[in-house]
mmCIF file of the N, C-alpha and C atoms, coordinates in Angstrom:
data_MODEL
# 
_entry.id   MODEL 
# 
loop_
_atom_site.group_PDB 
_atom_site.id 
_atom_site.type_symbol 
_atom_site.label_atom_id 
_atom_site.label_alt_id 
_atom_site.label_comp_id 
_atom_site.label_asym_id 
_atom_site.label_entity_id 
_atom_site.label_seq_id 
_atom_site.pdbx_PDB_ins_code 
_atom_site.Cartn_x 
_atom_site.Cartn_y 
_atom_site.Cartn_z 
_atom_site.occupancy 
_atom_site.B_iso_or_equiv 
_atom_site.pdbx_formal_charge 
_atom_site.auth_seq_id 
_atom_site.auth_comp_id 
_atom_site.auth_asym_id 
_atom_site.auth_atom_id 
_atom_site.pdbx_PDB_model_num 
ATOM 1   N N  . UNK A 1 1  ? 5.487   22.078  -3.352 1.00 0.00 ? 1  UNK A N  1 
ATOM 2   C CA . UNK A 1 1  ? 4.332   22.831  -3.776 1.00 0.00 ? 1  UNK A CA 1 
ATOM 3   C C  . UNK A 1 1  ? 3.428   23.046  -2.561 1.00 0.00 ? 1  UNK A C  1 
ATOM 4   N N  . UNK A 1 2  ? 3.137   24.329  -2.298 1.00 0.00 ? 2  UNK A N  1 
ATOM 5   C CA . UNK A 1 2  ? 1.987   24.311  -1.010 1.00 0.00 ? 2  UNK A CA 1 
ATOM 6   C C  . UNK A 1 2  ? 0.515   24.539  -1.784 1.00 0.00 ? 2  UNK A C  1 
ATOM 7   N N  . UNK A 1 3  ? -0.335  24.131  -1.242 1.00 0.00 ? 3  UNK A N  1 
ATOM 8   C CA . UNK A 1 3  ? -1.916  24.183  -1.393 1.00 0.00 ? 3  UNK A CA 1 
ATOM 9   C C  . UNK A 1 3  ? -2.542  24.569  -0.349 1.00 0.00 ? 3  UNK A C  1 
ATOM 10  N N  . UNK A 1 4  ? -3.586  25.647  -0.590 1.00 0.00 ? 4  UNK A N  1 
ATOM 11  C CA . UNK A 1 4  ? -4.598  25.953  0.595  1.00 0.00 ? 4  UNK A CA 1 
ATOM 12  C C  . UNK A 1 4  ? -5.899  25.157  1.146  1.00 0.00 ? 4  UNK A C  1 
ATOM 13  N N  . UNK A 1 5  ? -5.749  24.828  2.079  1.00 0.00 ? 5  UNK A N  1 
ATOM 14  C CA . UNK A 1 5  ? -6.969  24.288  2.470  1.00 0.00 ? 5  UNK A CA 1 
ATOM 15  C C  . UNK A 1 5  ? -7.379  24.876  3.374  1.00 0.00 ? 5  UNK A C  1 
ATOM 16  N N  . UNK A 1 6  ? -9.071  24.739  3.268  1.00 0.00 ? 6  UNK A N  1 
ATOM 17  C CA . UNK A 1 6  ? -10.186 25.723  4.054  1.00 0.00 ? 6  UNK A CA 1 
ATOM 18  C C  . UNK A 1 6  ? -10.500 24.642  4.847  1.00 0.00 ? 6  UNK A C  1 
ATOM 19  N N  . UNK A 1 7  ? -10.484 24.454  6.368  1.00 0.00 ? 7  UNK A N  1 
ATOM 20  C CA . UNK A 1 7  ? -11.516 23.826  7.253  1.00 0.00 ? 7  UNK A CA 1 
ATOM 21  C C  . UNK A 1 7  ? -11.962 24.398  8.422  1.00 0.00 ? 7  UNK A C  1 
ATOM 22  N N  . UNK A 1 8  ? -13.047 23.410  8.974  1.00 0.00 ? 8  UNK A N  1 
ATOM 23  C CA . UNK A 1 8  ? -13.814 24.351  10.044 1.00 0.00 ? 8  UNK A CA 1 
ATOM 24  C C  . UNK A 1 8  ? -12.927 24.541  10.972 1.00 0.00 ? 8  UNK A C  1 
ATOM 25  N N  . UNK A 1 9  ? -13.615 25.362  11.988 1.00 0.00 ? 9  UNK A N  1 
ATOM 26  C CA . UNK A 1 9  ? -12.750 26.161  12.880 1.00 0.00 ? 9  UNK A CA 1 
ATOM 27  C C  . UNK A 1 9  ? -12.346 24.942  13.706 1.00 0.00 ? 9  UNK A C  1 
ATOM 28  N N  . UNK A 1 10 ? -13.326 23.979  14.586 1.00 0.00 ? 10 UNK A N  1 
ATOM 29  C CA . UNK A 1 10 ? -13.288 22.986  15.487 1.00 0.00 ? 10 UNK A CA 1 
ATOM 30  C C  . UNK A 1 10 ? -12.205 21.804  15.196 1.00 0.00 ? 10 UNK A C  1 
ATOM 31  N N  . UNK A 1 11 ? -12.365 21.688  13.705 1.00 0.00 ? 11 UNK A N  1 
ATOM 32  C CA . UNK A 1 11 ? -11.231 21.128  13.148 1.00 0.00 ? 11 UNK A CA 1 
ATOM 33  C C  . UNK A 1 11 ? -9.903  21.709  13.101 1.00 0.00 ? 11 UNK A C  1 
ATOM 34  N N  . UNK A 1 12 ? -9.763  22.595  12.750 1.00 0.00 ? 12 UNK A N  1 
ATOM 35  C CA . UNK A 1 12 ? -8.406  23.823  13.125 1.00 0.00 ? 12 UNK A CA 1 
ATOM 36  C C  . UNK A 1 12 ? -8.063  23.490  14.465 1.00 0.00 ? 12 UNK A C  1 
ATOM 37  N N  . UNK A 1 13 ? -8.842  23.658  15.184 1.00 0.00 ? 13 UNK A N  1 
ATOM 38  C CA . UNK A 1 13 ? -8.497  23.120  16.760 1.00 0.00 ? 13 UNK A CA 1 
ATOM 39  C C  . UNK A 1 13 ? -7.651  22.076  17.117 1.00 0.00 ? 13 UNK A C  1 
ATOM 40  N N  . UNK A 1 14 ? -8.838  21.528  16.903 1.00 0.00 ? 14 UNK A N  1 
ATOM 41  C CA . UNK A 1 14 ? -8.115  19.674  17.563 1.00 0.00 ? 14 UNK A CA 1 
ATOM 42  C C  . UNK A 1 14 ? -6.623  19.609  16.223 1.00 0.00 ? 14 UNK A C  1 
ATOM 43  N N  . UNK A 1 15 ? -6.631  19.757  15.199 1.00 0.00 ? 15 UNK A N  1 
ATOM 44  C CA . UNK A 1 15 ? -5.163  19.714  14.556 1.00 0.00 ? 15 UNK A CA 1 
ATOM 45  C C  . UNK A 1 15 ? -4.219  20.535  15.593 1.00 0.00 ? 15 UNK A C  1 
ATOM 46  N N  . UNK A 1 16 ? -4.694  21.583  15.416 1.00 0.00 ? 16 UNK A N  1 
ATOM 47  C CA . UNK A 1 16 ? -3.598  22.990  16.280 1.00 0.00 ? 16 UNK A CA 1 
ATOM 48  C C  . UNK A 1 16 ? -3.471  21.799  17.759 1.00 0.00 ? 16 UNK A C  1 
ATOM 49  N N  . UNK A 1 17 ? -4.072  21.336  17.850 1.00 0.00 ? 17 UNK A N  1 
ATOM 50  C CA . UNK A 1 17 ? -3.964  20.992  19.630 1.00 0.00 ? 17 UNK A CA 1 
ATOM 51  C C  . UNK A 1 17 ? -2.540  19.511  19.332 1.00 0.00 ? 17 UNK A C  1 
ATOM 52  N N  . UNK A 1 18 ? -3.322  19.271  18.090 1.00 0.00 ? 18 UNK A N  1 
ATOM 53  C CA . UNK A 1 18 ? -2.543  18.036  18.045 1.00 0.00 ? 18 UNK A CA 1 
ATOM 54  C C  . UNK A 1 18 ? -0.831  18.162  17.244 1.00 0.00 ? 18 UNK A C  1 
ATOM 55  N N  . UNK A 1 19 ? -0.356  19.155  16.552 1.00 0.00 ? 19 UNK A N  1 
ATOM 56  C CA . UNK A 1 19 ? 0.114   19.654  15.825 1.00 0.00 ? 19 UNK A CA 1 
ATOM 57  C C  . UNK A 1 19 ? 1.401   19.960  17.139 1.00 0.00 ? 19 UNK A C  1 
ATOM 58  N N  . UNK A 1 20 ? 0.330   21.210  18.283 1.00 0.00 ? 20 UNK A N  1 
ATOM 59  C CA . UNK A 1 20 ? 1.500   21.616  19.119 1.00 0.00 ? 20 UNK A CA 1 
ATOM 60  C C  . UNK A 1 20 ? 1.923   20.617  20.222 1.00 0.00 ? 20 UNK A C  1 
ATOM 61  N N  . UNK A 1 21 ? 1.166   19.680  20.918 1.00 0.00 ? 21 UNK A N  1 
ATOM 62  C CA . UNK A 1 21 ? 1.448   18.536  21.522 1.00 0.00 ? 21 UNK A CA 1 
ATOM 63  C C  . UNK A 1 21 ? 2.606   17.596  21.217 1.00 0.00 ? 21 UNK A C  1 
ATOM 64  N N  . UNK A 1 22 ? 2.835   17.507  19.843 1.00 0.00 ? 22 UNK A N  1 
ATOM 65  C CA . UNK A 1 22 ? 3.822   16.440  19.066 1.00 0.00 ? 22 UNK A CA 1 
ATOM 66  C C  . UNK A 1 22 ? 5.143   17.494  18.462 1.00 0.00 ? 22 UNK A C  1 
ATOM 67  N N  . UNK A 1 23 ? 5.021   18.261  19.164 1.00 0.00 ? 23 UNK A N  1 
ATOM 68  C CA . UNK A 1 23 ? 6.051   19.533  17.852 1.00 0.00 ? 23 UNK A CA 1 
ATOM 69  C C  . UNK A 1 23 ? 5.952   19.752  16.790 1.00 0.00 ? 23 UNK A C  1 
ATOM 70  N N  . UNK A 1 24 ? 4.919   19.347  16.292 1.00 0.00 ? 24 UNK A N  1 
ATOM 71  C CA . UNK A 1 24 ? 5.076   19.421  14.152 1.00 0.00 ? 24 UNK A CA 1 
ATOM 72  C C  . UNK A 1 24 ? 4.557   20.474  13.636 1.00 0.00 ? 24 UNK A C  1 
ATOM 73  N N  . UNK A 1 25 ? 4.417   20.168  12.735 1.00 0.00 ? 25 UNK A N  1 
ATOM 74  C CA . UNK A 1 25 ? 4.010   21.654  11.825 1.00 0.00 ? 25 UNK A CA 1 
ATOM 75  C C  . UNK A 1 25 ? 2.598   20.773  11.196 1.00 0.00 ? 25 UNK A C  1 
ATOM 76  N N  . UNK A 1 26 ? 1.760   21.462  10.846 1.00 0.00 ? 26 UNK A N  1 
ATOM 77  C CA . UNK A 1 26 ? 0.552   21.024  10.024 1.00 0.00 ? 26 UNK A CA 1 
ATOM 78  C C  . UNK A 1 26 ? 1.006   20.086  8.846  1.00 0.00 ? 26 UNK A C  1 
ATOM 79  N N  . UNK A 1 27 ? 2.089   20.196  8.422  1.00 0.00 ? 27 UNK A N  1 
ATOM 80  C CA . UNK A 1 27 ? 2.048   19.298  7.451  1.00 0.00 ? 27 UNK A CA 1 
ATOM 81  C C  . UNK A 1 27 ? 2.577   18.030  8.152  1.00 0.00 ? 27 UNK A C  1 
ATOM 82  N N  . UNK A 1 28 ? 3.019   18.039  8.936  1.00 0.00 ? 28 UNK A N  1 
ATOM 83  C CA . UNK A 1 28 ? 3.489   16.712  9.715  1.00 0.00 ? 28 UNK A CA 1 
ATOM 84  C C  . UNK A 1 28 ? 2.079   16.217  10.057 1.00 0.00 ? 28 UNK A C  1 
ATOM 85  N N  . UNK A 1 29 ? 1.381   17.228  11.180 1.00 0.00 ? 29 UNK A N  1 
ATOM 86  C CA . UNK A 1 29 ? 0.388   16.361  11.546 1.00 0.00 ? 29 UNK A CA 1 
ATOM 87  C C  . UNK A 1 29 ? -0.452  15.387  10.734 1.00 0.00 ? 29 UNK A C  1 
ATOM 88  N N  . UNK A 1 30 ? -0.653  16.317  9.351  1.00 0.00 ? 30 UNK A N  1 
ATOM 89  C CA . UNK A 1 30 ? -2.062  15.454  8.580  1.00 0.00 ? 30 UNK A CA 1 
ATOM 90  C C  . UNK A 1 30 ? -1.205  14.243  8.510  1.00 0.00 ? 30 UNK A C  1 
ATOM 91  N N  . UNK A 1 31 ? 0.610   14.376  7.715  1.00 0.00 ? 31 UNK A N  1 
ATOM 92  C CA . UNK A 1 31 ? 1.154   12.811  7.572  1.00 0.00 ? 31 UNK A CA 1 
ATOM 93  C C  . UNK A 1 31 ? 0.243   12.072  8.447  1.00 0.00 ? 31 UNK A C  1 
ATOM 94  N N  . UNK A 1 32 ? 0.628   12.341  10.022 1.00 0.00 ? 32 UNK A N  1 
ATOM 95  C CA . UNK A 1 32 ? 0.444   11.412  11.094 1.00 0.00 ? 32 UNK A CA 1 
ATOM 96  C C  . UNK A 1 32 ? -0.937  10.852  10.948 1.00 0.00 ? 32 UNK A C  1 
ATOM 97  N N  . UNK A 1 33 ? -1.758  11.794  11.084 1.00 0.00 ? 33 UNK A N  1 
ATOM 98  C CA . UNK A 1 33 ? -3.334  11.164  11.283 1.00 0.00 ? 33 UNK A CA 1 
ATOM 99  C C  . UNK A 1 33 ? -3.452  10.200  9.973  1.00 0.00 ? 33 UNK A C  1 
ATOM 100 N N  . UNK A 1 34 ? -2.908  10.390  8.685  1.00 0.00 ? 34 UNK A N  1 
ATOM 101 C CA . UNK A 1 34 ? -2.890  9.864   7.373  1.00 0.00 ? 34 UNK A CA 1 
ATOM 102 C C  . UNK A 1 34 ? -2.714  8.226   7.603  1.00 0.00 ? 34 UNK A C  1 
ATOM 103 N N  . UNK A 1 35 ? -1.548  8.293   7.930  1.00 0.00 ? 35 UNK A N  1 
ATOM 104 C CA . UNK A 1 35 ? -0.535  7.131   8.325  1.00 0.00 ? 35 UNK A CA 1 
ATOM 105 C C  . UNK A 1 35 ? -1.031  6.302   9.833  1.00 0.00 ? 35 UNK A C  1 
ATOM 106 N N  . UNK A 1 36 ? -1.395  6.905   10.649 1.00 0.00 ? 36 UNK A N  1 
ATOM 107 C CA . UNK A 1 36 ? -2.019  6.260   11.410 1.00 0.00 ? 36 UNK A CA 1 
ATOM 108 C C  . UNK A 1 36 ? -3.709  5.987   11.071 1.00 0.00 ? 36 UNK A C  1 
ATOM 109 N N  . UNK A 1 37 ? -4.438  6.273   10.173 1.00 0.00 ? 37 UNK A N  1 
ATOM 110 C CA . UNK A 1 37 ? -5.849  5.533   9.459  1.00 0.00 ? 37 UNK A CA 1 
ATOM 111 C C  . UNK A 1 37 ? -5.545  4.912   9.101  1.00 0.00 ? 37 UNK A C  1 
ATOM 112 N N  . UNK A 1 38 ? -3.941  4.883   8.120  1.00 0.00 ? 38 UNK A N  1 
ATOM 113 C CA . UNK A 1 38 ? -3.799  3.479   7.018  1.00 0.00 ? 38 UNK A CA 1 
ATOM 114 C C  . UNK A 1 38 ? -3.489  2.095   8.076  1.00 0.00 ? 38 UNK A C  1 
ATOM 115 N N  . UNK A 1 39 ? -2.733  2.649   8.843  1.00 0.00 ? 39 UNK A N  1 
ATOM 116 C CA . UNK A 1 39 ? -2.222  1.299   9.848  1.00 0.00 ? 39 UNK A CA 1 
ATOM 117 C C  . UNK A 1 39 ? -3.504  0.991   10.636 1.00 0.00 ? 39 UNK A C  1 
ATOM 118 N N  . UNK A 1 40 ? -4.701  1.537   11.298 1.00 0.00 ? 40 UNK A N  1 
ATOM 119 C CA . UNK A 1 40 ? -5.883  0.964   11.939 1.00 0.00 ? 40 UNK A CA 1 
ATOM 120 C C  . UNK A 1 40 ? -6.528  0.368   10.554 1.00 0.00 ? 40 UNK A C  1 
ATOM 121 N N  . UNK A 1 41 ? -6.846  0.622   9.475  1.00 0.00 ? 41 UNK A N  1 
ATOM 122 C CA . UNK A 1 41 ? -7.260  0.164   8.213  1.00 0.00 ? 41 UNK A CA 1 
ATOM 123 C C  . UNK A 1 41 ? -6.893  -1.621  7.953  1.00 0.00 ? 41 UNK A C  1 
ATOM 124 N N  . UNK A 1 42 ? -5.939  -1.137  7.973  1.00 0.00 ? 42 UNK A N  1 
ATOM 125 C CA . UNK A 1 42 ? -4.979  -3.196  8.363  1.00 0.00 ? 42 UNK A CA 1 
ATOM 126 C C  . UNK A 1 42 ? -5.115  -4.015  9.548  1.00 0.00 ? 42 UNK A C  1 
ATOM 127 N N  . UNK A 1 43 ? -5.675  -3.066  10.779 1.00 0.00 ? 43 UNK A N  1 
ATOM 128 C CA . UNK A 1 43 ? -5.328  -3.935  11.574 1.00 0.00 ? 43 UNK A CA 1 
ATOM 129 C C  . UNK A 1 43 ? -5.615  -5.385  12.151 1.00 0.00 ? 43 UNK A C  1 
ATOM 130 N N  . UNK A 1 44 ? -7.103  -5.263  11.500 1.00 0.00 ? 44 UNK A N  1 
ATOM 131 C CA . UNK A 1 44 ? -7.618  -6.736  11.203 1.00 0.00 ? 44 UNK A CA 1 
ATOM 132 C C  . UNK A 1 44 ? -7.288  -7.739  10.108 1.00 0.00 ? 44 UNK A C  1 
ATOM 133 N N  . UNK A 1 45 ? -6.324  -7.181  9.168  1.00 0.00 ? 45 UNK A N  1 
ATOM 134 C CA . UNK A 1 45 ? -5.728  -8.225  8.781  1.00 0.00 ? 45 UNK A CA 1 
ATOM 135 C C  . UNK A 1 45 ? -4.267  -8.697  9.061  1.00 0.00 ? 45 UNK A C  1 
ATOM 136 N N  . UNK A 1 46 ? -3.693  -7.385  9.988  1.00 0.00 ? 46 UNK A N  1 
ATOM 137 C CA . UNK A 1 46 ? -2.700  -7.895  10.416 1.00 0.00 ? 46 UNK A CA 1 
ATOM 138 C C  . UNK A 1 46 ? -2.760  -9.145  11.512 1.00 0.00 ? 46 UNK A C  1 
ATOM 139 N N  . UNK A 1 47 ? -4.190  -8.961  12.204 1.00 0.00 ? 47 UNK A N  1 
ATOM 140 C CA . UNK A 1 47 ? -4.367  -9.946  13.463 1.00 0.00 ? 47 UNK A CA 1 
ATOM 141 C C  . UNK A 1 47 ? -4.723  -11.632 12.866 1.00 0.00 ? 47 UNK A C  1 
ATOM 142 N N  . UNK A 1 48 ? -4.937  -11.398 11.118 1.00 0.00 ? 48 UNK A N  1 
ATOM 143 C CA . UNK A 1 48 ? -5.404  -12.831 10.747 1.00 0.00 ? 48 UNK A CA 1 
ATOM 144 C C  . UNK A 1 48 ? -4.492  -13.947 11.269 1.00 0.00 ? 48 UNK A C  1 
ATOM 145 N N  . UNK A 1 49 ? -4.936  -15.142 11.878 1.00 0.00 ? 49 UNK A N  1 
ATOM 146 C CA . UNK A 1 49 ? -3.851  -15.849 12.405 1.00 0.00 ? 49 UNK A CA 1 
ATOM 147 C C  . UNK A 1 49 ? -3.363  -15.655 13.259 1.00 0.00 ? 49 UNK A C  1 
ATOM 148 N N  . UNK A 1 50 ? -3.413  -14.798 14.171 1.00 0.00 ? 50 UNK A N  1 
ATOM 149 C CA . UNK A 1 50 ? -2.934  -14.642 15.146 1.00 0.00 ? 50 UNK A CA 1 
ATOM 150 C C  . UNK A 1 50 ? -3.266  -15.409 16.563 1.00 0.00 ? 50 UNK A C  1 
ATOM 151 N N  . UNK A 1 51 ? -4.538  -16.252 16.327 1.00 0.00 ? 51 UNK A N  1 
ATOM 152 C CA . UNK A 1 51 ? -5.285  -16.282 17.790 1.00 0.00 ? 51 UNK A CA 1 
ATOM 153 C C  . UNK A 1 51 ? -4.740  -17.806 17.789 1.00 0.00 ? 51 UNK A C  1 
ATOM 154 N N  . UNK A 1 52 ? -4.461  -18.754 18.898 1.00 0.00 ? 52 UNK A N  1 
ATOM 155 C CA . UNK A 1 52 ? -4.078  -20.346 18.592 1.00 0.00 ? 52 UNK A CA 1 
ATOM 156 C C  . UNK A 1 52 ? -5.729  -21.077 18.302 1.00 0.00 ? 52 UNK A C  1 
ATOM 157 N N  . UNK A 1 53 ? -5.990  -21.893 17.624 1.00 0.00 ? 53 UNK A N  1 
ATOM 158 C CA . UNK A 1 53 ? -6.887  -22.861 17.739 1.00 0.00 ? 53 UNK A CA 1 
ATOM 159 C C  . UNK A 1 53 ? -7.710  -23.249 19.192 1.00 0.00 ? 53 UNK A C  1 
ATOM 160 N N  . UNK A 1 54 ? -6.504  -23.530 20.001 1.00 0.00 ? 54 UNK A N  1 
ATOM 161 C CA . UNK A 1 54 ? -6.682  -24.106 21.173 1.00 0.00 ? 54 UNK A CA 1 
ATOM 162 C C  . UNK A 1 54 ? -7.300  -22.571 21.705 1.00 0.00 ? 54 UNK A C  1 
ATOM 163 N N  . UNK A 1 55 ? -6.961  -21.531 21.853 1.00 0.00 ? 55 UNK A N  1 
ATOM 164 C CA . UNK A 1 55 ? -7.470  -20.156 22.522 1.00 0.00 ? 55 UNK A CA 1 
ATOM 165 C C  . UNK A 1 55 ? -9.182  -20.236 21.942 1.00 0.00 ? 55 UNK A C  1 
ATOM 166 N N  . UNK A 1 56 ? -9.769  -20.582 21.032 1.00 0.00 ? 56 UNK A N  1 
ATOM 167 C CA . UNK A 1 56 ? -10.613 -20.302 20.670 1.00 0.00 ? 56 UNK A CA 1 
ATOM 168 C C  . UNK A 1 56 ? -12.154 -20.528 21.643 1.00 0.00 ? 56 UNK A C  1 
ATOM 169 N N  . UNK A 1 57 ? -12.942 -19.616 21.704 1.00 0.00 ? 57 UNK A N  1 
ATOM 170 C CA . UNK A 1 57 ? -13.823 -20.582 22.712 1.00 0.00 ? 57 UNK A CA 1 
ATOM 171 C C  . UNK A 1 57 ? -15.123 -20.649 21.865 1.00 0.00 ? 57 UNK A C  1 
ATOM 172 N N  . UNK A 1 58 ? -14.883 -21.970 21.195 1.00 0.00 ? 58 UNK A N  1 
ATOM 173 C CA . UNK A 1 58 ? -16.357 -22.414 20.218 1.00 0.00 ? 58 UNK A CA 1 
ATOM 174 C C  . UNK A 1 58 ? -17.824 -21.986 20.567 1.00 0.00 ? 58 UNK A C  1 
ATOM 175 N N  . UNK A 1 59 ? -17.750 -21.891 21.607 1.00 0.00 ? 59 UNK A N  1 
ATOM 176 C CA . UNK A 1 59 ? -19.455 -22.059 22.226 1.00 0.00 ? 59 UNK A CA 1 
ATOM 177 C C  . UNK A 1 59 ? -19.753 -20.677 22.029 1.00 0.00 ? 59 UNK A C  1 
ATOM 178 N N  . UNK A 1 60 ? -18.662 -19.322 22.600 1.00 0.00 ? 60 UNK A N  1 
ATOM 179 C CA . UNK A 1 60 ? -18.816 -18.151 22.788 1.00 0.00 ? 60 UNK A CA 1 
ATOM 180 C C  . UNK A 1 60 ? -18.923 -17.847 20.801 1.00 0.00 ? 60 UNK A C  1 
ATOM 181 N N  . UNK A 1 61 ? -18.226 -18.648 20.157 1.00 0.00 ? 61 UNK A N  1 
ATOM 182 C CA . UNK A 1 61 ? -18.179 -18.217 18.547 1.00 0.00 ? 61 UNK A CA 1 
ATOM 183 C C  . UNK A 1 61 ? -19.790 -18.399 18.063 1.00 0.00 ? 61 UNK A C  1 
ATOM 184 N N  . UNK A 1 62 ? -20.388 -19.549 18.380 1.00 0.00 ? 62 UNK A N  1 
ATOM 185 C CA . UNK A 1 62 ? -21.534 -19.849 18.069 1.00 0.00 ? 62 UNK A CA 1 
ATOM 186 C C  . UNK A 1 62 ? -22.556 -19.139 18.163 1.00 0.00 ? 62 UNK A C  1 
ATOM 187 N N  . UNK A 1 63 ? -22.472 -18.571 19.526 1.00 0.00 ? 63 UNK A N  1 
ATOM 188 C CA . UNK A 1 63 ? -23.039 -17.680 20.169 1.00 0.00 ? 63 UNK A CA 1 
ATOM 189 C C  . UNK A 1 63 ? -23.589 -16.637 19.644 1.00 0.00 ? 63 UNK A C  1 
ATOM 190 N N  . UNK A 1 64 ? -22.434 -15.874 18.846 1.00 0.00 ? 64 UNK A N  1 
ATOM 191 C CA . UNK A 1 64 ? -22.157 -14.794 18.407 1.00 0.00 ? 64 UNK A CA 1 
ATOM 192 C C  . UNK A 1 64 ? -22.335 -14.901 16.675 1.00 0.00 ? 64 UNK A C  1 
ATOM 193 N N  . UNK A 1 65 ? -22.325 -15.659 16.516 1.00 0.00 ? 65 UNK A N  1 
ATOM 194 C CA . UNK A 1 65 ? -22.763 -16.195 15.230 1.00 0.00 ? 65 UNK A CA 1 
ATOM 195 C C  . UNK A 1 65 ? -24.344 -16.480 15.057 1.00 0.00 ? 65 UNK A C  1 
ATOM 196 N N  . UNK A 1 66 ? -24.626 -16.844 15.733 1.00 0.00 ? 66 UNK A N  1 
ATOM 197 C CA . UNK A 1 66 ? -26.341 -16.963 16.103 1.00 0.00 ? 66 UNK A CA 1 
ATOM 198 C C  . UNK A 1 66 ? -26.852 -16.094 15.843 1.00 0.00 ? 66 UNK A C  1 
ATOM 199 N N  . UNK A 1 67 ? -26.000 -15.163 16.669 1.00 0.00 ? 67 UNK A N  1 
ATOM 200 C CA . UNK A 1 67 ? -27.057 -13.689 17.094 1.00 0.00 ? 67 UNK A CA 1 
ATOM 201 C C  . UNK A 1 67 ? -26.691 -13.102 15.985 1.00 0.00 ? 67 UNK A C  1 
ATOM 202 N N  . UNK A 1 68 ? -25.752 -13.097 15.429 1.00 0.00 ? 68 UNK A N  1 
ATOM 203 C CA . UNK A 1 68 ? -25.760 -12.060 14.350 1.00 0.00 ? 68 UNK A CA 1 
ATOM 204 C C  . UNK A 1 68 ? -26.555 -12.078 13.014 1.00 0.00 ? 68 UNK A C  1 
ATOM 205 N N  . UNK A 1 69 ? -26.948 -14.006 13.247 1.00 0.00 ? 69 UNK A N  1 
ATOM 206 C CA . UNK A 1 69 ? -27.885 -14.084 11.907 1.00 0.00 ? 69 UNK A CA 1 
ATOM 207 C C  . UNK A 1 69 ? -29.199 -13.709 12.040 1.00 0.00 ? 69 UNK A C  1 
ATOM 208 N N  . UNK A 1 70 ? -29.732 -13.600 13.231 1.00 0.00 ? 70 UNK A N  1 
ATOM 209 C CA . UNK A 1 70 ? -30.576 -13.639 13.882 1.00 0.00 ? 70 UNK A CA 1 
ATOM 210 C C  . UNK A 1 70 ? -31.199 -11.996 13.499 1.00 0.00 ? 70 UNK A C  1 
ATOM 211 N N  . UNK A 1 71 ? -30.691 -11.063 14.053 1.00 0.00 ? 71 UNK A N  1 
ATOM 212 C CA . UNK A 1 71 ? -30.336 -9.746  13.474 1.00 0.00 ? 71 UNK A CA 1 
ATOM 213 C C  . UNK A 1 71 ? -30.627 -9.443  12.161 1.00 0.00 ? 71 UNK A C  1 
ATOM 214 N N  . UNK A 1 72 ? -30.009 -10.034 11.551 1.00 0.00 ? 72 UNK A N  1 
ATOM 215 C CA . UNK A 1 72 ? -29.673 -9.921  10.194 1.00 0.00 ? 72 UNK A CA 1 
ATOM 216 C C  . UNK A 1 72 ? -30.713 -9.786  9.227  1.00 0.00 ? 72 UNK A C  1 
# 
């Protein structure tokens, strides 16, 4: 099934730019940009666990924890 969509011109652009760069056709591209939001969307929970204990540097956590309540 095809559907029309209206967008701005600047947007037309950067797709068209990105569209002919990769070889695809518009419907490929949106996949891509689609599929690549969903995977940055995860990527902080893909990193859960990832860091060792021992890597951690407490003082710099505190730090940063401070300030953010601080802010807040």
């Amino acid at each position: 099934m095809v559907k029309v969509i209206t967008i701005m011109d600047d947007v037309y652009a950067e797709l068209y730019s990105l569209k002919k760069s990769k070889g695809m056709s518009f419907t490929q591209a949106i996949r891509f940009l689609l599929k690549e939001r969903r995977e940055e969307s995860r990527g902080l929970i893909n990193l859960a666990g990832s860091i060792e204990d021992k890597d951690i540097n407490r003082s710099a956590v505190e730090k940063i924890r401070r300030e953010y309540n601080r802010v807040r």
